[in-house]
Every structure is written in C-alpha cells, then in structure tokens.
C-alpha positions in Angstrom: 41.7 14.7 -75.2 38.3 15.9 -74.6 36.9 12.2 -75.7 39.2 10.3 -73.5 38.0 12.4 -70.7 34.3 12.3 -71.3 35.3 8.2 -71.2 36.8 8.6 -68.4 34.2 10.9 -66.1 31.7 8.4 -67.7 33.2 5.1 -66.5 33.7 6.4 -63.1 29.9 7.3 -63.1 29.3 3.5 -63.8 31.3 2.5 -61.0 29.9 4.8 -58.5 26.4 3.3 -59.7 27.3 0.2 -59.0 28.8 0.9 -55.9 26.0 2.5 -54.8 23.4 -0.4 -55.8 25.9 -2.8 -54.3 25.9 -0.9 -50.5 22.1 -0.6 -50.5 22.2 -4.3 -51.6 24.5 -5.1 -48.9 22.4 -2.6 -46.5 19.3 -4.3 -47.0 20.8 -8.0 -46.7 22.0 -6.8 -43.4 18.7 -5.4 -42.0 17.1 -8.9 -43.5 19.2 -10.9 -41.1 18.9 -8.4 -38.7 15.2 -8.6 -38.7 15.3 -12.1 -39.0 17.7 -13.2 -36.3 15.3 -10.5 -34.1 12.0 -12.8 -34.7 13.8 -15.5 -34.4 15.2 -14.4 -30.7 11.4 -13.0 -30.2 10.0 -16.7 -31.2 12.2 -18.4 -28.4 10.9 -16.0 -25.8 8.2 -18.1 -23.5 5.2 -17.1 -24.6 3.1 -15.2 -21.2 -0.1 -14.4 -22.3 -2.6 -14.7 -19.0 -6.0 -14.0 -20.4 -9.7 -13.4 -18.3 -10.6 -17.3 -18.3 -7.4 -18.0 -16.9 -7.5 -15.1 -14.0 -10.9 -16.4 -13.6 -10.2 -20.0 -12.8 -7.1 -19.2 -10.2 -8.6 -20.4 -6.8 -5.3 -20.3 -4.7 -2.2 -17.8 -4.1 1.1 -18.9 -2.6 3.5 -15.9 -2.2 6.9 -16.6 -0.7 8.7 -13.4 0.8 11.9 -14.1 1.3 14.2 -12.6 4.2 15.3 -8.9 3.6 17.2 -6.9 6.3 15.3 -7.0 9.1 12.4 -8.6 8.2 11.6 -12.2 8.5 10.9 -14.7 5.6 7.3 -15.3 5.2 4.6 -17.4 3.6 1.2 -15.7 2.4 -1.2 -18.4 1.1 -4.5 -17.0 0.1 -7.8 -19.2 -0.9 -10.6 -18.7 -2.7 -13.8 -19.2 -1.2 -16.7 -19.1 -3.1 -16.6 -15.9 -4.8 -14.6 -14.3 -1.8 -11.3 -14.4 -1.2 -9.5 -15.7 2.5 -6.2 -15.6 4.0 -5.1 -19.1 5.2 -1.6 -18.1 6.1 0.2 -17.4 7.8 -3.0 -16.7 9.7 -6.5 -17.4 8.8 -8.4 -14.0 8.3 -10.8 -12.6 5.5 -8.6 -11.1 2.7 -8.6 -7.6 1.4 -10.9 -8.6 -1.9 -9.6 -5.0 -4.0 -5.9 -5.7 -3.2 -6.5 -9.4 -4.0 -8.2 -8.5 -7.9 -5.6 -5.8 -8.5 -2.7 -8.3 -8.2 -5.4 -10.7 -10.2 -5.9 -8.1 -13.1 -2.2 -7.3 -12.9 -1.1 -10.9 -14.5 -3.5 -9.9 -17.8 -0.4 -7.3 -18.1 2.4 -9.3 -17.8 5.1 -9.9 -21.2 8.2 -11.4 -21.4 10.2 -9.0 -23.6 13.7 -10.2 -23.7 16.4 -13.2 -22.4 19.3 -11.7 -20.0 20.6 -14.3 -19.8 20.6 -18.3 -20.5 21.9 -19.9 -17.9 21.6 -20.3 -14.0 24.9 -18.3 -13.2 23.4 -14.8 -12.8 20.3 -15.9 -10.3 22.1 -14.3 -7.6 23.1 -11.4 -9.7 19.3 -10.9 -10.6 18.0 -11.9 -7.3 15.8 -14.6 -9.0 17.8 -17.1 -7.0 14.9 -19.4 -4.3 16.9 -17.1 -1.5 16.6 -14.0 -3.3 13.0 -13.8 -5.1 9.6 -13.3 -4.2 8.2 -16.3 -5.6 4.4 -16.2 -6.6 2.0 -19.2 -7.9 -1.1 -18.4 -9.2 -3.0 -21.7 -9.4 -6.4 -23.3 -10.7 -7.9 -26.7 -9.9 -6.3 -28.6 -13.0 -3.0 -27.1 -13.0 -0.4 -23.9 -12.7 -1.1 -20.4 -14.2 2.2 -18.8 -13.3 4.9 -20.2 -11.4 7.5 -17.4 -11.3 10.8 -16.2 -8.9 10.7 -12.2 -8.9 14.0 -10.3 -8.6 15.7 -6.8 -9.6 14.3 -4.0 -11.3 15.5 -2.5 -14.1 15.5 -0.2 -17.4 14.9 -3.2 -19.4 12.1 -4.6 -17.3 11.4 -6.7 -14.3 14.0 -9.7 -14.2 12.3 -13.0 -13.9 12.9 -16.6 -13.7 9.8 -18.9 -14.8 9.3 -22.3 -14.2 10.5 -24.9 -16.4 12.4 -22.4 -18.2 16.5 -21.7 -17.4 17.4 -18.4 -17.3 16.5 -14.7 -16.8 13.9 -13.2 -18.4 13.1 -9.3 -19.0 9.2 -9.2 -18.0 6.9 -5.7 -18.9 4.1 -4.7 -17.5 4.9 -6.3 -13.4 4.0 -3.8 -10.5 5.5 -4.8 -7.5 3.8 -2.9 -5.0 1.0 -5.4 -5.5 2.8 -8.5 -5.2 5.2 -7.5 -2.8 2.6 -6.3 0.5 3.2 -7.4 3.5 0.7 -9.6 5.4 -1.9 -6.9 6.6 -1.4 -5.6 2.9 -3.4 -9.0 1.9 -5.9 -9.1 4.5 -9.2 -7.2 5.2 -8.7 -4.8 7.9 -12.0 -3.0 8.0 -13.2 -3.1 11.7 -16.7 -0.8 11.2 -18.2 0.5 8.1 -21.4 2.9 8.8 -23.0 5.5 7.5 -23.0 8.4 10.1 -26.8 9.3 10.0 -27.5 6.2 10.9 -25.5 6.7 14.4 -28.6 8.3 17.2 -26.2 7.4 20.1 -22.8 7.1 21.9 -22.3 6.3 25.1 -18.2 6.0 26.0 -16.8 4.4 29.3 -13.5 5.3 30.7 -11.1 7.0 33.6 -12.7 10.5 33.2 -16.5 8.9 33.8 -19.6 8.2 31.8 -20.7 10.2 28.3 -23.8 9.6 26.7 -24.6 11.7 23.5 -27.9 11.3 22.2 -29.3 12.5 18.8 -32.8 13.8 18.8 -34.1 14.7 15.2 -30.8 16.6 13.9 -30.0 17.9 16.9 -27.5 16.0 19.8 -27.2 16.6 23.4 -24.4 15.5 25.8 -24.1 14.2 29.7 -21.4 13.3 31.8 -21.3 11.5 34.8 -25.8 11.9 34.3 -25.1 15.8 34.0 -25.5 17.7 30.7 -21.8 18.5 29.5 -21.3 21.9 29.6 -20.8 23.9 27.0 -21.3 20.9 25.1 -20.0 21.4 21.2 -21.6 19.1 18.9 -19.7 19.2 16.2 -17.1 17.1 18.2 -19.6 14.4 18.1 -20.0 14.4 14.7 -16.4 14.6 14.6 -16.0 11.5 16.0 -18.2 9.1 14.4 -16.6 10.2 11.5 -13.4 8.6 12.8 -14.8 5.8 13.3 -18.0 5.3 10.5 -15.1 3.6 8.1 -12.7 2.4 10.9 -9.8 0.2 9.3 -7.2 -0.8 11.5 -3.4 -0.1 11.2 -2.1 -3.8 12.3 -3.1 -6.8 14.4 -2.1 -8.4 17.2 0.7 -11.3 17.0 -1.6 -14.7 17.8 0.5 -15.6 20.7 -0.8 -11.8 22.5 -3.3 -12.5 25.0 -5.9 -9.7 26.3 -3.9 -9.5 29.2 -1.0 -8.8 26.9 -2.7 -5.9 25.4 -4.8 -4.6 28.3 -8.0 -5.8 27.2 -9.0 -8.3 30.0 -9.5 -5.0 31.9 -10.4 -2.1 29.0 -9.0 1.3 29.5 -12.5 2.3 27.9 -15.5 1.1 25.7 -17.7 2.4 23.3 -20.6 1.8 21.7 -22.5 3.5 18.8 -26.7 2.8 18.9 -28.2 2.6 15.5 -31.3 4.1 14.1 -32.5 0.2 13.3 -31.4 -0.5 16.9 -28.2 -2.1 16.0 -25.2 -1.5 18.1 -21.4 -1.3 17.0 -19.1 -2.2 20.5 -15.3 -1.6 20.4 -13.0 -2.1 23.9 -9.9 -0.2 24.1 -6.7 -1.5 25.6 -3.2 -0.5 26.1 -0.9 0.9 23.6 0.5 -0.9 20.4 3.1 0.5 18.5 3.7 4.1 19.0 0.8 5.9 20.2 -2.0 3.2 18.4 -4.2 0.8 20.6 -5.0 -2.2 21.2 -8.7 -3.4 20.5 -11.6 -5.8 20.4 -14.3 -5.1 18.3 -17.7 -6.6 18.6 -18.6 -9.4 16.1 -14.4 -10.1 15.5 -12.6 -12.3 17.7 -9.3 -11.2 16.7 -7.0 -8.1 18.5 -6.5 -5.2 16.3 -4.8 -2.0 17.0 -6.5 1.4 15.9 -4.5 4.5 15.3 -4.3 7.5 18.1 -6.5 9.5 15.8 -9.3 7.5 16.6 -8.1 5.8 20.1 -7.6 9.3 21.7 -11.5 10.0 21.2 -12.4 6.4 23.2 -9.8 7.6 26.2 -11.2 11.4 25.7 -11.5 14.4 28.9 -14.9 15.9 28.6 -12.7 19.1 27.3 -12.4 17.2 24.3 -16.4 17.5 23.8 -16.6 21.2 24.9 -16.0 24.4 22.9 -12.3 25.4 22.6 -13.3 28.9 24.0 -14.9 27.6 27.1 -13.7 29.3 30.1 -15.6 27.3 32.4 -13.7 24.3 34.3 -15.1 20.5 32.8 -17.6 18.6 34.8 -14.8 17.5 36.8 
C-alpha cells in the first residue's frame, strides 16, 4: 500500500512539473507575440523626428485658427527675414522673435506615440477635421517640415492628423499655448526699451498744463505751467519712467481705425523723454481703447497701439499725481 502511494504522490509531482513548464512556456510565447505585435504597431507609427538642421532651415510659418465661439477664423503667416523673424499676415508687423523660437524649439520635442484611430471617421470626434484644427506648416525652401491639423487633448497625448497620413495620431511632447496665440501673441509689441538713467528729462503736455522735470546730477526738479511744482516728490518721476523704460503694448489698433477714430489727430497729451546722448523717445496719447487702456502713436512706429491705464494715466496726470501724498497745500492750479 505504502508503494502504490509513493507511485502515486510521485506521478502527480511529474504532472505538476510539466504543467508548470508548460504555463511558463505558454506565458512566455504570449509575452513574445505580445512584444512582437507591440514593435510591430510601433514600426508603422510615422516616424516625427524634427532635428536642429531642420528647425534651422524653416523660413516660413502658416498657422490657420479656425473659428471657436466668438472668435473669428484667422490666418497667421510669418516670414523669415534674414535672421529675424516678420509677421506678413494678417498684417505686416515685426514678429515677437522669443515667442517665434519657442514654438521653433518646441517641434525638436514632438513624438508620435500611438494610432487612435485608422480612418477618417473620428476627425470630427478628435477635432482634427480642416473645420476643427489648428493647422500649422513649418516650411523650408525645398520642401515641408511638418504639415499637421491639431485637435483634442488628452491622457494619451495630443490627437493629431499629419499629412499624407489617414488617421489620428497620439503626439507627445506638443504645448499648445505656443502654437495656439492669438495674433498680438506672434508679433513684437515693444513700443520703448530704455534704461532709466539714461532719461535727464520729461516734459508732458495735456489738459492740466505744462510739466517739465529735469534731472541735474542725481537729483530732479519739477515745473508746472513754468512754476516749480510744489511740494514736488521725486520719486513719482522715477516712478514713471519706470512705466514706461520697457513699454510693451496690450493690443493694436484694427487697420481700418484712423487717428480720428482713436483721438489722435488731436492728442489728449504728449510726452517726451530727453536722453543723456540727446536722443528723444515721443509717444501721443489718444482716446480710450478697450476698458480703461489708450490709444497711441509712438515716435519712429507708424502703427496705433494701445497702452494700458497703468501707464496712460501718468501721460493724462493732475500735478497731485507728482506731489507728496501728505501735501496739504492746493496744486498749482
């Protein structure tokens, strides 16, 4: 009895053996094809790989917004122009060059990761569709870099329809923010850049009268209306130049605005800063844009701009503005 049952645990241990070599056989078979059929789906991804020498030779952006509540459809076209970069529509205007190489550096990044989907049927369901996308094309002198529709964002990645390819592709490494501006996002809206010790005078014209600050050494002085500004705080001064030493402006002005349109035919004030190499920086302040912002012209640009009221309300200032906030004495007024 003890014999047949030593056969008997014995033969079972054989046949757990072999069941056991034949699961792992079956387990690693299956992670094979796995594995397999994984680099196989990889391999027929389209390959995206946008190296320096490419982003190097692109010479022209086309960026196709298309229409999204309440804002209209749009076109952005930008050009490159020796080594700078221009906006050519939908108006012609230098370009903001750091927004420009950020989008630029941002293709080095891009991978296609995985296939959504096949076929043409879920465009609209991506929003890779021509209505839906933002549709970008980076290209060079002999040909395209990227040609690609732009739609939902997801878990699995940005969903993307390339050129010549059907389907929807997953796509890593896309910010939109940077492809997606709007039009003053793209161009260069910097309307004075100055360092503010080079600033020895300001003179502003407006409603209230005449100011004239002068800087003598370190030291300024004040007049209004030819009169020293009383209790004159020069801090205020120096406050102001600082709003305007790096003065960018918040939009621009539609090309069919005239300066009657914006009040600049006859300005509601001008100002001018004097410069220690006797260079002058001129800016004429119109009516109100959007909000509390203004409409202006600035010397050496041809084009109306609109400033915000942080640095409008100095140009339209009351000599109280300039004096010290414990002054008990009435303006020159």
């Amino acid at each position: 009895m003890a014999s047949t049952d030593t056969k008997l645990y014995a033969a079972l241990g054989v046949l757990a053996l072999l069941g056991g070599a034949l699961y792992m056989t079956n387990q690693k078979e299956k992670a094979e094809a796995e594995a397999y059929s994984l680099s196989g789906r990889q391999a027929e991804l389209p390959k995206l790989e946008i190296k320096d020498e490419d982003v190097s030779r692109i010479n022209r952006i086309t960026i196709q917004k298309p229409k999204k509540d309440d804002e209209e459809a749009v076109e952005i076209v930008l050009v490159k122009d020796g080594e700078e970069w221009r906006l050519e529509k939908p108006v012609s205007a230098p370009a903001n060059q750091a927004n420009v190489k950020s989008m630029l550096d941002n293709l080095k990044s891009l991978k296609v990761a995985e296939l959504i989907d096949p076929g043409k049927a879920s465009y609209d369901k991506y929003e890779v569709s021509d209505e839906k996308a933002l549709h970008v094309v980076f290209a060079k002198a002999d040909g395209v870099v990227l040609d690609a529709h732009f739609g939902q964002y997801g878990g699995r990645g940005q969903m993307t329809r390339l050129a010549g390819k059907e389907g929807v592709y997953a796509v890593k490494g896309y910010s939109s923010y940077l492809y997606d501006r709007d039009v003053k996002g793209f161009r260069d809206m910097q309307l004075f850049k100055f360092e503010e010790a080079d600033v020895t005078a300001v003179t502003i014209d407006n409603e209230h009268g005449n100011f004239e600050f002068t800087k003598t050494g370190e030291e300024w002085t004040a007049k209004f209306k030819k009169a020293p500004l009383k209790n004159f705080d020069s801090a205020k001064i120096k406050d102001m130049i600082r709003a305007y030493r790096s003065l960018n402006a918040d939009n621009f002005a539609d090309p069919s605005k005239t300066k009657a349109d914006t009040g600049l035919d006859k300005p509601i004030a001008k100002v001018v800063f004097g410069m220690k190499d006797g260079g002058k920086k001129e800016i004429a302040v119109g009516a109100n844009a959007e909000g509390a912002s203004r409409w202006v012209l600035v010397s050496g640009k041809d084009e109306i701009f609109s400033i915000s009221s942080w640095a409008g309300d100095w140009a339209v200032a009351e000599p109280k503005k300039f004096q010290k906030k414990d002054d008990s004495v009435a303006s020159n007024d």
